[in-house]
FILUM-430183 format. One record per atom (N, C-alpha, C, O, CB): residue in three letters; x, y, z. Coordinates in steps of 0.05 Angstrom, whole numbers. Atoms other than C-alpha are relative to their C-alpha. Last residue first. Glycine has a CB too. Example, Ala and Ser with C-alpha at 12.3 -4.5 7.8 and 13.67 -1.06 7.14 Angstrom:
residues 2
{ser {-16 -24 -1}}
{ser {273 -21 143}}
{ser {-15 22 14}}
{ser {-5 44 18}}
{ser {9 9 -29}}
{ala {18 -24 0}}
{ala {246 -90 156}}
{ala {18 24 0}}
{ala {39 24 13}}
{ala {-20 1 25}}
***
This chain:
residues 86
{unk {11 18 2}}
{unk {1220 380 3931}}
{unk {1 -35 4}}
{unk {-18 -48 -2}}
{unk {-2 8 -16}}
{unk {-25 25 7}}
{unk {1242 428 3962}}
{unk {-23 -9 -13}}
{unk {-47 -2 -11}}
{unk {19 -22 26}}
{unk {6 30 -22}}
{unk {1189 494 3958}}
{unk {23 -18 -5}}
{unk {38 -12 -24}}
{unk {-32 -21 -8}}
{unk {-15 24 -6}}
{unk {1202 565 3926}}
{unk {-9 -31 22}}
{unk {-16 -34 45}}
{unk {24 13 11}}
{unk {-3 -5 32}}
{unk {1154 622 3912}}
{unk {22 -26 -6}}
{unk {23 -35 -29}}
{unk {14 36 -9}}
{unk {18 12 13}}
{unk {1120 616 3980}}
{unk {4 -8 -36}}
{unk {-11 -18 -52}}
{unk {-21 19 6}}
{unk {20 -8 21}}
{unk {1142 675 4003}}
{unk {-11 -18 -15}}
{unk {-27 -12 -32}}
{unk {10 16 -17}}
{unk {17 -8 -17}}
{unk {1177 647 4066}}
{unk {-25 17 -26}}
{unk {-48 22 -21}}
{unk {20 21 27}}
{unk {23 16 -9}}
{unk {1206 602 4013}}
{unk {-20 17 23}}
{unk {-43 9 26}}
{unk {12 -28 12}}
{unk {20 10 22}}
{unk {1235 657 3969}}
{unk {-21 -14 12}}
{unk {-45 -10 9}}
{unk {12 -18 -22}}
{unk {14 -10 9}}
{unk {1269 690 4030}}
{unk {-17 -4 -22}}
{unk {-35 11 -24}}
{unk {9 13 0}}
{unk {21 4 -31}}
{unk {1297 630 4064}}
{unk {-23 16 -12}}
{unk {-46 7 -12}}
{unk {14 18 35}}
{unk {-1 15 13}}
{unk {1335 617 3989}}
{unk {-28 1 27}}
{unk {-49 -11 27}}
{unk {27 -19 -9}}
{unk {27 -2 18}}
{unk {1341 687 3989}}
{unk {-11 -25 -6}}
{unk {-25 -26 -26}}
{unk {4 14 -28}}
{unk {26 -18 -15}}
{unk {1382 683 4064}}
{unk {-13 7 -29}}
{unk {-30 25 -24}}
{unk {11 34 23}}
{unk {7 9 -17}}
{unk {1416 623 4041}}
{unk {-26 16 9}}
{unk {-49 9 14}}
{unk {21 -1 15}}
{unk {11 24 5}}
{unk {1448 643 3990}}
{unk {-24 -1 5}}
{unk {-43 6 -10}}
{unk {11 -19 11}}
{unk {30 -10 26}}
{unk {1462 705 4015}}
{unk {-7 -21 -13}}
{unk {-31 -17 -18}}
{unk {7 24 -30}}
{unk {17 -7 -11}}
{unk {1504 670 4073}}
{unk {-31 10 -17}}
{unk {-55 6 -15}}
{unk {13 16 14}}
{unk {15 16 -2}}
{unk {1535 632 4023}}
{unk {-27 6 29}}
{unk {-48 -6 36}}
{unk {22 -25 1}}
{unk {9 9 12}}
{unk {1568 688 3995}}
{unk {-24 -28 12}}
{unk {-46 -31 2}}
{unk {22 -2 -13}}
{unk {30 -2 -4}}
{unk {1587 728 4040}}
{unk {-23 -25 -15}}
{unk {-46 -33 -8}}
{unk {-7 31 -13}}
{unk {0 6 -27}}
{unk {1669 715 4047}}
{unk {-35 -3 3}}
{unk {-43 -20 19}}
{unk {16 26 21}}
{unk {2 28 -8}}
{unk {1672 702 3970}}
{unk {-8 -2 40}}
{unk {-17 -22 52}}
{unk {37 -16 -10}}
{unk {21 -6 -19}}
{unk {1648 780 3953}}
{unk {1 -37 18}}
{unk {-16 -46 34}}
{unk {-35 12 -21}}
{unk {-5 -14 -20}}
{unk {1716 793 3926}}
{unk {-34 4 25}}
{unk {-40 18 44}}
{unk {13 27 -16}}
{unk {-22 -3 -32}}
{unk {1720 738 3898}}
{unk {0 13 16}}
{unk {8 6 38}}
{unk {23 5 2}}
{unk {-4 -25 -14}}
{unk {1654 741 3849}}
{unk {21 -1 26}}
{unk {14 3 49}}
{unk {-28 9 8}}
{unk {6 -38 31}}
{unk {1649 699 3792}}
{unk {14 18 16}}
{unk {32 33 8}}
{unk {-45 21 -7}}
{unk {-11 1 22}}
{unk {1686 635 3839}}
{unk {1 22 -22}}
{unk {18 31 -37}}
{unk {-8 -18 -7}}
{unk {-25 -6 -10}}
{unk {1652 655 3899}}
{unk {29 -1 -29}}
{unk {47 15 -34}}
{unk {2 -27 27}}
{unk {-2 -20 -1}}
{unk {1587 647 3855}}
{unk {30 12 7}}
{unk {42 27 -8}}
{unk {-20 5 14}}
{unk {-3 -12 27}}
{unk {1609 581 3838}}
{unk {-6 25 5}}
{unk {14 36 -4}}
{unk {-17 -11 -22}}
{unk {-29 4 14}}
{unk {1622 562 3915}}
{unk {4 17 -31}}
{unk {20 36 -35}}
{unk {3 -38 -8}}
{unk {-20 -17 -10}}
{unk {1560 593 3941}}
{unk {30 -7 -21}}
{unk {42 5 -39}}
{unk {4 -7 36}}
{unk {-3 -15 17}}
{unk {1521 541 3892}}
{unk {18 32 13}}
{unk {28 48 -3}}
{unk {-30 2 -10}}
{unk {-14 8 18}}
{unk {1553 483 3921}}
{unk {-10 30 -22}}
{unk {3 38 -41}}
{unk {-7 -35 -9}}
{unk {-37 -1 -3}}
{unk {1552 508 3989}}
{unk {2 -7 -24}}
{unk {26 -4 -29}}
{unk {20 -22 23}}
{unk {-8 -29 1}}
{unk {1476 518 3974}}
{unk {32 1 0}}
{unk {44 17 -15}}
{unk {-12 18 26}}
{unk {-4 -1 -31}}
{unk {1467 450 3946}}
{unk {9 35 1}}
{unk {19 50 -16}}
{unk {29 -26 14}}
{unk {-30 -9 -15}}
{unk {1464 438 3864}}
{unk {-16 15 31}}
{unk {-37 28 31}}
{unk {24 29 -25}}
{unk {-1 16 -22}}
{unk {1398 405 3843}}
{unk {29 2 11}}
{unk {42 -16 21}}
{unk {-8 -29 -7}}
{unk {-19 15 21}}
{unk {1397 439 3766}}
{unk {6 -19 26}}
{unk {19 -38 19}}
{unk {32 20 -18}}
{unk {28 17 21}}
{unk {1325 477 3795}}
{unk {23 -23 -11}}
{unk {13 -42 -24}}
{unk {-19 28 -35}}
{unk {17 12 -11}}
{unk {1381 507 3857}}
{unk {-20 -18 -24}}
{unk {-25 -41 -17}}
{unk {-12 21 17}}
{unk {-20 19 -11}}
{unk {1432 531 3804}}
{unk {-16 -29 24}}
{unk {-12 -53 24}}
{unk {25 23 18}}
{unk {-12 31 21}}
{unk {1379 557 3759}}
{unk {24 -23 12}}
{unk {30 -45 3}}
{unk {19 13 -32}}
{unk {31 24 11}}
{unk {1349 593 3823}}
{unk {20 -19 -15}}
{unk {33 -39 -7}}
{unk {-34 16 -29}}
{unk {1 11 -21}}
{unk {1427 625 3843}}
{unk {-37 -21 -8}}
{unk {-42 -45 -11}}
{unk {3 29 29}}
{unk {-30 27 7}}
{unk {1439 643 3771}}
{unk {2 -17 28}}
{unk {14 -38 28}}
{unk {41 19 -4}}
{unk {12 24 15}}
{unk {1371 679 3779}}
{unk {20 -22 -14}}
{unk {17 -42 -28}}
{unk {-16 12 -22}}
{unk {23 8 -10}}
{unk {1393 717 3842}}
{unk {-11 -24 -24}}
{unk {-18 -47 -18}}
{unk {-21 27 6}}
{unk {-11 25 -20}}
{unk {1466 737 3815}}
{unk {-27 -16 6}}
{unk {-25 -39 -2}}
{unk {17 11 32}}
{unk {-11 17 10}}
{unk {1429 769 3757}}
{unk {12 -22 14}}
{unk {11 -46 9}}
{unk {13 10 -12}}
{unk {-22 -9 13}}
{unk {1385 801 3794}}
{unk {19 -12 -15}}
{unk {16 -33 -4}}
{unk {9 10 13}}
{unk {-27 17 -5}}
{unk {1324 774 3812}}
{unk {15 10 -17}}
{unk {9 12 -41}}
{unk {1 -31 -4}}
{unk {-25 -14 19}}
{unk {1262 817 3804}}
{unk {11 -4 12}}
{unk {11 7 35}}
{unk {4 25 -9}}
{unk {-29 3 3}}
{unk {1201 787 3838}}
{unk {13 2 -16}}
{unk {6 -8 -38}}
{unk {9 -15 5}}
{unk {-20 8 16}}
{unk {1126 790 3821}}
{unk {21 8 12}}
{unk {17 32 19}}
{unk {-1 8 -25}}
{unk {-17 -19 -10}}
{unk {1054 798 3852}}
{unk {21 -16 -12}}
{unk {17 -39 -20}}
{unk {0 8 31}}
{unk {-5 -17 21}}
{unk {991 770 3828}}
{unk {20 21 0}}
{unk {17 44 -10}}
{unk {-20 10 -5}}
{unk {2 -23 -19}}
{unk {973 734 3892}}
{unk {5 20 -22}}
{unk {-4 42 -16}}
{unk {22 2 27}}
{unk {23 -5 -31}}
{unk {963 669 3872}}
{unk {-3 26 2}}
{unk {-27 33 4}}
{unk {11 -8 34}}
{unk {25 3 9}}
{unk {1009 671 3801}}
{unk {-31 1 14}}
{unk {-53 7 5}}
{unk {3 -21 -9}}
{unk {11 7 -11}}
{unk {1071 696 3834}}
{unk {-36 -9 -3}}
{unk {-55 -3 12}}
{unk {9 15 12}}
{unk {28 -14 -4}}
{unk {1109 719 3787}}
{unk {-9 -20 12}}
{unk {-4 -42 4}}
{unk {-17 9 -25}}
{unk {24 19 -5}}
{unk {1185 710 3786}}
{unk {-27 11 4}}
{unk {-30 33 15}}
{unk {4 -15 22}}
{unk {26 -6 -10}}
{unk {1230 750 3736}}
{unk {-13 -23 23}}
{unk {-14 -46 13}}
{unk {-19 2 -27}}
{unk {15 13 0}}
{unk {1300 741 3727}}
{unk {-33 8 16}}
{unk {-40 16 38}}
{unk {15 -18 8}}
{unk {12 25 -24}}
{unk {1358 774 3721}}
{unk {-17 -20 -12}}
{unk {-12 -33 -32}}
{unk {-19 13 24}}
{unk {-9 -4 -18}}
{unk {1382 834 3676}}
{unk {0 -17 27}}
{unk {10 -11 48}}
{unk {-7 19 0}}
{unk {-38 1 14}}
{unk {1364 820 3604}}
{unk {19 5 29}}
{unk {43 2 26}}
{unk {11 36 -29}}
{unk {0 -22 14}}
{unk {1299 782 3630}}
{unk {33 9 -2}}
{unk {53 -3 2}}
{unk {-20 23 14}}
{unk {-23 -15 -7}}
{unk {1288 712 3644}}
{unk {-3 26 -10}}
{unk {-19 29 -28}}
{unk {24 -12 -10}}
{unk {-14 -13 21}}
{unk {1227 692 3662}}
{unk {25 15 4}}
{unk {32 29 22}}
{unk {-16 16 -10}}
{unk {-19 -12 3}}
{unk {1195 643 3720}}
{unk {9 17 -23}}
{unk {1 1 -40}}
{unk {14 -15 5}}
{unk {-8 2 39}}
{unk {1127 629 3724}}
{unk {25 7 5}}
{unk {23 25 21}}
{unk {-16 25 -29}}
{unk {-29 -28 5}}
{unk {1111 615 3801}}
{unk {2 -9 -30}}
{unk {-2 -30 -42}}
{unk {42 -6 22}}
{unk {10 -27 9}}
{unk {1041 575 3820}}
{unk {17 20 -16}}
{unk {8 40 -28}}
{unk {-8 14 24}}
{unk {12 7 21}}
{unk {1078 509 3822}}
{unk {-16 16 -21}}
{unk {-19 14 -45}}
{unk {-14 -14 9}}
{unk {26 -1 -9}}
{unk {1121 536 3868}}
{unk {-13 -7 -26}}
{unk {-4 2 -47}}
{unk {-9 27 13}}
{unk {18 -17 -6}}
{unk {1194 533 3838}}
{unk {-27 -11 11}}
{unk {-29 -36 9}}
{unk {-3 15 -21}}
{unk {14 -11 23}}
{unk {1241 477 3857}}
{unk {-20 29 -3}}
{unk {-25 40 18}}
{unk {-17 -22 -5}}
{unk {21 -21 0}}
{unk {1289 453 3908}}
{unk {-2 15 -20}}
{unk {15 29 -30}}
{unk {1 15 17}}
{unk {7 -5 28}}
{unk {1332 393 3918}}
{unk {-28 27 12}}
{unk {-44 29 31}}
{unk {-12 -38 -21}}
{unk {28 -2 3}}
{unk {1355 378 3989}}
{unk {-7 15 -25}}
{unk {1 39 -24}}
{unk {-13 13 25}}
***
């Protein structure tokens, strides 16, 4: 299932992540570097197991979690509204 930003959301990168702003509500997100390598992987139409995997790949020693966090900012963006499938 492919998934994009909110139509409302600006994204930016900054030297440490990623920004999202919430253009409705005027509120903003700070994605960490893993976090906005996890968006660009989601906006490029890679799957959570497919973007767990490459993380698992940066980060071994965090391979056992990985797709749980996925998962749970991928839950957490949309319960905010800042993510939709498309």
């Amino acid at each position: 299932m492919p998934f994009g930003l909110s139509a409302d959301v600006t994204a930016t990168d900054v030297e440490n992540g990623m920004v999202l702003l919430d253009q409705r509500k005027g509120f903003y997100w700070h994605l960490n570097a893993t976090g906005a390598l996890t968006i660009r992987l989601l906006q490029d139409g890679c799957s959570p197991p497919q973007i767990a995997s490459a993380l698992a790949e940066r980060f071994p020693g965090a391979a056992d979690d990985t797709l749980r966090d996925v998962e749970a900012l991928i839950e957490a963006l949309q319960k905010a509204r800042l993510l939709v499938t498309s």
